[in-house]
N, C-alpha and C positions, 0 to 999 in steps of 0.2 A: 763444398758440400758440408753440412753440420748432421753432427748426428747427436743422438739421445745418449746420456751421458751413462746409463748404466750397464753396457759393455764393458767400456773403460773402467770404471768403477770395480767391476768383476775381477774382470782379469789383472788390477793394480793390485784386489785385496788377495787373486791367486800368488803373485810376485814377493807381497811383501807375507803372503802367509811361509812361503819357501824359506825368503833369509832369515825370518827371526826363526824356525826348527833348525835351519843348520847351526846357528851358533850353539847350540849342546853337543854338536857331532866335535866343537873344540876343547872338548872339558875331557882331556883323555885320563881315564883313573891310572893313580903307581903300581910300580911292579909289585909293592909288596902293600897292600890294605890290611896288612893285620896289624897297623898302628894307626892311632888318631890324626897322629902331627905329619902322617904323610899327606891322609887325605889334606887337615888343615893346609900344608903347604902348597895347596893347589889355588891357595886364594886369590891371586892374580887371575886364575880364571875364570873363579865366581865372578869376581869386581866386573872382569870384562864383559861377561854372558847376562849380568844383574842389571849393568848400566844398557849396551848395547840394547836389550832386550826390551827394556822402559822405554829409551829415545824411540826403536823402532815401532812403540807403539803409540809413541807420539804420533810418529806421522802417522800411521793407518788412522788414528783419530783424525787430526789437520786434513787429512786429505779427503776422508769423508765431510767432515764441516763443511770442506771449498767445497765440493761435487755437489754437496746437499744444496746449494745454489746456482750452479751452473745447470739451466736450462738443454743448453748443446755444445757439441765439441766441433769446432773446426783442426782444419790440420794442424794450425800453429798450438791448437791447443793438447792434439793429440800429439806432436812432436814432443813440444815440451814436457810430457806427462811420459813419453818415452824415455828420455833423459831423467826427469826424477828415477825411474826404475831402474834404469841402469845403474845409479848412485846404490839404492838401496841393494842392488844385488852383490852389490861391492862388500857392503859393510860388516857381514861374518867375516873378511879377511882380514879387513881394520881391526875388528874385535882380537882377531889371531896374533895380532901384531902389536897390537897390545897388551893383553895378554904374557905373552913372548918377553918383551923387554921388561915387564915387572917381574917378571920371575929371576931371566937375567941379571938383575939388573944396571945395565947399560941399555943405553940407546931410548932412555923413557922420554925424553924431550921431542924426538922425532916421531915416536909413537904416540904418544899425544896429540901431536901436529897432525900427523896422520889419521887419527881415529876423526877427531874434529875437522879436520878439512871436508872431511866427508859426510857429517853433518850441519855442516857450513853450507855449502853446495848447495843439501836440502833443501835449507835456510833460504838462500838465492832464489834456487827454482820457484818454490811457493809463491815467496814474493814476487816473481815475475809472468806466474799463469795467474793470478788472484787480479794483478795491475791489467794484464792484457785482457779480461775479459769482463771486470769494473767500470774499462773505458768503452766497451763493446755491451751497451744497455741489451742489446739481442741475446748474448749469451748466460744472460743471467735470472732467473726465477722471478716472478712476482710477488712473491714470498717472503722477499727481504727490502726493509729500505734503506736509502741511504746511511741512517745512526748506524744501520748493523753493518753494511759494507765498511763504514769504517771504521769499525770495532776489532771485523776479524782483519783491516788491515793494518790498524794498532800493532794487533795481537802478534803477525805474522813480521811484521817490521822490529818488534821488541825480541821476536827468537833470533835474528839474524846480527843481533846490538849483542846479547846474552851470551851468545853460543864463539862469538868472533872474542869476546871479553876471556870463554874459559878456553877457548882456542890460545890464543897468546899469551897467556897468564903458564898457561901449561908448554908449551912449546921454547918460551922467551926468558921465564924468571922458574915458575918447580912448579914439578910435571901432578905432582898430589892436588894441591890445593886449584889445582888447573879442571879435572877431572874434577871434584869438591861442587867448583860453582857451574860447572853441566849438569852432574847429580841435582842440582837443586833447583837448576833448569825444568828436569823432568815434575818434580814434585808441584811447580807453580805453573804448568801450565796442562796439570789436570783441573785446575779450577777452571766452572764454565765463563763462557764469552758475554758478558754482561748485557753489552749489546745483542748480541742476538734472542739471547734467551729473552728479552724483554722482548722484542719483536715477534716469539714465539706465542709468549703468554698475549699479546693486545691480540693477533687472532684467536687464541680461543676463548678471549672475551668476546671478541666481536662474532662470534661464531655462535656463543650462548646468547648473546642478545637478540640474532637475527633468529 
């Protein structure tokens, strides 16, 4: 049975509206705020609460993009969209753990690893509900053609190249400049989808000429 994708849709943006508010519940203030350089010394947890924060707002973007296409959801698609969420429910604790070992500092390598693994995963999943329902012309919008399917599948194949890159960079050789090129992850992949926004603009050409 397929259903209409904006249930799903809903209830993903209730899930991921959840993790990204708790990551502040990890920014505990010091015993004593009558000095600057206490607060300052919390910076591991800004870093963690500023990146975390971005990336999960990557996916709430990505994830609307894909649905903006998907027609209807069968099981395999609601399964897999179940699994993303469980990922994303994770990630205020990756953030914690992060966090954590910068402050410590020990254990940033494994933190690292961990923080990205779990955007890694994301990474995965995207690309494997975007593939499954690409190959299944039923599930997808008339909305879009082919240039833009594989535009946003570019787009979702290049976070999973990027994200593995600042994963093992961070986890393998130093945990800073590992973190560095996920930060910069975020920033390029607020620019829009070339492909599709061109496919958006030929309808509303074709829309003023009819």
């Amino acid at each position: 049975m397929e259903r209409r994708p904006a249930r799903v849709v809903a209830f993903s943006d209730g899930v991921i509206a959840i993790a990204i508010t708790l990551l502040v519940l990890e920014i505990r203030p010091p015993h004593d705020t009558r000095h600057l350089h206490d607060l300052a010394g919390l910076w591991p947890s800004y870093l963690a609460y500023v990146l975390t924060f971005m990336l999960i707002g990557q996916v709430w973007a990505n994830h609307h993009i894909m649905f903006d296409h998907i027609r209807s959801a069968d099981r395999v698609v609601l399964f897999l969209n179940t699994v993303l969420l469980m990922d994303v429910a994770f990630l205020p604790f990756a953030a914690s753990v992060l966090a954590q070992a910068f402050r410590d500092g020990h254990g940033q390598r494994t933190a690292v690893a961990l923080h990205g693994a779990a955007f890694e995963l994301l990474a995965i999943l995207f690309n494997v509900i975007w593939g499954y329902v690409r190959r299944d012309h039923r599930l997808l919008t008339a909305t879009i053609d082919s240039a833009g399917v594989a535009a946003i599948s570019r787009r979702f194949r290049l976070s999973l190249v990027w994200l593995t890159t600042g994963n093992l960079l961070g986890a393998l050789v130093v945990p800073v400049p590992g973190v560095a090129v996920i930060a910069a992850f975020v920033l390029y992949y607020w620019f829009p989808i070339a492909g599709e926004i061109a496919e958006v603009k030929r309808r509303r050409h074709h829309g003023h000429r009819t």
